[in-house]
C-alpha positions, 0 to 999 in steps of 0.5 A: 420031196424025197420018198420017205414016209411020215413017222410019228405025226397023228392022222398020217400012216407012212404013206408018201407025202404029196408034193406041194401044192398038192395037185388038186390045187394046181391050176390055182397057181400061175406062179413058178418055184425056180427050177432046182438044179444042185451044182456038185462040182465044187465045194462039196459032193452029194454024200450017204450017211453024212456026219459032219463035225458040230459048227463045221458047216459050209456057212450060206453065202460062201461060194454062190454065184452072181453071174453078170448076165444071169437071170434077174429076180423076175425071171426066177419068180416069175408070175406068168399073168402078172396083174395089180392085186388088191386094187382097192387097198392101195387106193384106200391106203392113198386116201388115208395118206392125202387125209393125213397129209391134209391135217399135218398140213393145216395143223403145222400151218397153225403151228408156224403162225403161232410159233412165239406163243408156242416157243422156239425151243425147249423154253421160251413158250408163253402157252401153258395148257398144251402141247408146245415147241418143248415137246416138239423137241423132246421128239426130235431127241426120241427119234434119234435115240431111237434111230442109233439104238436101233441101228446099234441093236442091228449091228450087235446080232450081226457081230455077236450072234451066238450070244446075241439072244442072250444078250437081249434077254438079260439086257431087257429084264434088268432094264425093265426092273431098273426103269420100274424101280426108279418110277417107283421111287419117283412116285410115278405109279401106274408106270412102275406097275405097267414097266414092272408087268413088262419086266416081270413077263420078259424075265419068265419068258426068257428063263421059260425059253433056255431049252429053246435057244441052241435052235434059235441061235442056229437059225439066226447064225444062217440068217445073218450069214446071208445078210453078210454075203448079200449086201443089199439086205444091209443096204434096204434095212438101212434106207427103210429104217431111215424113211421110218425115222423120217415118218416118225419125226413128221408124225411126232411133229403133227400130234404136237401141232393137232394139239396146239391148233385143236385144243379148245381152251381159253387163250388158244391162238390156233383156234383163230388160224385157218383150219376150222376152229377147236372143240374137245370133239374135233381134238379127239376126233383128229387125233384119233385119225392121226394115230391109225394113220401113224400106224397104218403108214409105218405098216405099209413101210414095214412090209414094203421093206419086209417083202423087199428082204424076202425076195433075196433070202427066197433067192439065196433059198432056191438059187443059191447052190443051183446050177443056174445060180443066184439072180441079178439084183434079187433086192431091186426085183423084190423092190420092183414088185412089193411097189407095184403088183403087189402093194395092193395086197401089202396095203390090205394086210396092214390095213388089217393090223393097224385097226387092231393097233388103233384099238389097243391104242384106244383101250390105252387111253380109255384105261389112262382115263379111268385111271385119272377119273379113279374108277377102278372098274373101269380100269380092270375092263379096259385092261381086259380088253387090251390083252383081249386085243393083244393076243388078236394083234398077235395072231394079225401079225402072225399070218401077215408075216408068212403071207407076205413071203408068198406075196414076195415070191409068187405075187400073189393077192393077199387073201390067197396067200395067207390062205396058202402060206397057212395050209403049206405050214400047217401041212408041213408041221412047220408051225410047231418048227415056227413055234419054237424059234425065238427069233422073233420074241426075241427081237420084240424083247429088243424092240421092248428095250429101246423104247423103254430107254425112249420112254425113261428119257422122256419122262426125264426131259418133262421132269427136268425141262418142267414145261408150263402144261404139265405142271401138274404131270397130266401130260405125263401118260400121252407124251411117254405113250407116244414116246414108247409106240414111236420107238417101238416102230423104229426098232421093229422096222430096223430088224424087219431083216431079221425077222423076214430071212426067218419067216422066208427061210421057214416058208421056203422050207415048208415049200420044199425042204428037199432044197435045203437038204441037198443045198447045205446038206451039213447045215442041214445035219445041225439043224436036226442035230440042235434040235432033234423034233425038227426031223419029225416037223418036216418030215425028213 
């Protein structure tokens, strides 16, 4: 750290920041910060009272180094007591894993030994009171919809970054207003009211955040030119959101089947298979441990690619422009420890998440009841309570991803490192620097857009298709819910790469942004120079 004081920060009076972690807390941490060593000797030299021109830095990934026989990512990071963390997490996430296993297994088993009564395709089903082969194959057209449009959306911040946030904003809000005008002239009214609050919100968001978004867009800019010199961002991205595509087809095609087995009306075939006979109870029951399933093993993927990713932004961060220069296979490293020390710590945190998720969910369905049922009190409460825990998703969410970073780096357990990665921000001023940056509410608005194309498809496909079980339009609210949640998780973990170089190149930077400084110091001028109150968050 350099020895300026702090300026203009309530509760400090100029004295000399403490280096981080300050040194009370020093034996707590066996982990190591590669040592920083700046190289001078190409490219560009350590200056005094430098003014580069606006846009005219040396972009990140141009002239690091990749020597053969370096160092790898374990060498750089290294833990010196490595050990298994969190142990119980990753037994307990197993478990769930073998259990949902075991219900898609008799489920799809039911299913197979029905398919005639269910159909074979998008017609033919001679069931009519549950889900059928129908839906089965309106999924399979949501995940691919998903997929491509998600890989699209990627692909488009990649080429168009400086008018990518742009893009998403105003994309997402005359969306959101179309999709909710055509539900209204459809007479489908409890989704144009919840898609209409959807676009009404992202367009007061996107006109509240104008003044924001020259900072943003320079973060991104550096973000992505990483992912252009690091190929195995790319590479990662693409096997996760695949694996994630792969899940969500497996967990689309269980819910269709938990319905056709567990349904108990009159007629079912299900109920005679193998499994256990059927009950409104049990239905629920299965579905209920289905849906956390769904979400906790999305998680789990997410994060496995989230830490996988911030291993080589942490990388590029410390080592980049060091004498030293970049270790070998950064992504493979970071892959190494995410599936082994540290996935126990990675089940934890998602754990976390998914249960908050699960209960959202719930207050869904019961709203959808209420509103079925007309009772209007009833409805208001539960509304309350999905914003209640929405904001509680959020805050979730918000510690995970800075935790995960630390894990990432330095192998810390879970618990230890949300608890540091939280001082570090907050001691830094970083987290009113985090507050700031778009990048993230952004790719939520993305992620927001594709699942209303998902969920408007499939509200056509049960429109124009017509199966027998929703006649009456009461499969409607579960099958586009299902549609929505599938195409939102799909999205969020094709631009996980996006949001992890953010929260590693935030979290590196409250860690030592001396670092920065002296490694891009041009890049560093702009990024004070866009946005003037960051040389007071970080202390410059």
């Amino acid at each position: 750290m350099s020895g300026q004081g702090y300026s203009n920060q309530e509760g400090y009076t100029g004295e000399i920041p403490p280096s981080y972690p300050p040194p009370a807390h020093e034996n707590q941490y066996s982990q190591q910060v590669p040592e920083y060593q700046p190289d001078y000797s190409s490219n560009y030299q350590q200056q005094q009272n430098y003014a580069p021109p606006v846009n005219n830095y040396s972009k990140p990934g141009n002239d690091e180094k990749r020597p053969q026989n370096g160092p790898t990512f374990e060498d750089e990071f290294k833990v010196e007591k490595p050990k298994w963390n969190d142990v119980w997490a990753t037994i307990l996430f197993l478990a769930v894993l073998a259990g949902f296993i075991v219900v898609s297994g008799i489920s799809l088993n039911a299913y197979r030994g029905t398919k005639d009564f269910n159909g074979n395709g998008i017609y033919g089903s001679t069931q009519t009171f549950s889900l059928n082969t129908n839906t089965v194959v309106l999924f399979a057209f949501v995940i691919v919809i998903s997929l491509v449009i998600s890989v699209l959306y990627f692909w488009l911040a990649r080429m168009f970054t400086k008018q990518f946030i742009w893009i998403t904003g105003i994309i997402n809000v005359i969306l959101g207003f179309a999709t909710a005008i055509y539900y209204f002239a459809e007479h489908y009214y409890s989704a144009a009211i919840v898609f209409l609050l959807f676009a009404l919100f992202g367009a007061y968001c996107f006109i509240s955040w104008r003044s924001r978004i020259p900072f943003a867009t320079l973060v991104l800019q550096t973000i992505m030119d990483v992912t252009k010199s690091h190929p195995s961002v790319l590479v990662t991205s693409l096997l996760g959101t695949i694996v994630a595509s792969a899940f969500g087809a497996w967990f689309a095609l269980t819910i269709v089947a938990v319905y056709m087995k567990y349904n108990p009306t009159d007629g079912n075939e299900g109920c005679n298979s193998s499994g256990g006979g059927c009950s409104h109870a049990k239905l629920i029951g299965i579905l209920i441990y289905v849906t956390f399933c769904g979400y906790y093993i999305s998680e789990v993927i997410k994060n496995v690619i989230h830490t996988t990713v911030s291993g080589v932004y942490g990388t590029w961060y410390f080592c980049s422009r060091s004498a030293q220069g970049m270790p070998r296979w950064p992504a493979l490293g970071a892959f190494k420890r995410s599936m082994t020390y540290s996935f126990g710590s990675i089940s934890f945190g998602s754990l976390i998440v998914s249960i908050v998720q699960l209960l959202q969910q719930l207050a869904s369905w019961g709203q959808q009841a209420a509103q079925q049922d007309g009772n209007t009190m009833a409805m208001v409460l539960f509304c309350v309570l999905r914003c209640f825990i929405g904001v509680l998703n959020w805050a979730v969410q918000y510690f995970n991803h800075y935790a995960y970073c630390y894990i990432a780096l330095y192998g810390s357990a879970y618990l230890p490192a949300a608890k540091e990665t939280w001082n570090l921000i907050k001691d830094r001023g970083i987290d009113a620097l985090i507050n700031d940056c778009l990048i993230d509410p952004v790719l939520n608005l993305g992620s927001t857009f594709v699942a209303y194309v998902a969920a408007l498809f499939a509200y056509l496909y049960l429109k124009y298709t017509n199966p027998a079980y929703n006649s009456s339009g009461n499969y409607n609210a579960p099958v586009i819910g299902f549609t929505f949640v599938i195409a939102l998780q799909i999205c969020h973990i094709a631009t996980v790469p996006i949001k992890s170089g953010t929260a590693t190149f935030f979290t590196a930077l409250a860690r030592d942004p001396e670092v920065f400084r002296m490694s891009y110091p041009e890049l560093y001028d702009q990024l004070l120079r866009s946005y003037p109150k960051v040389r007071e968050r970080i202390h410059a």
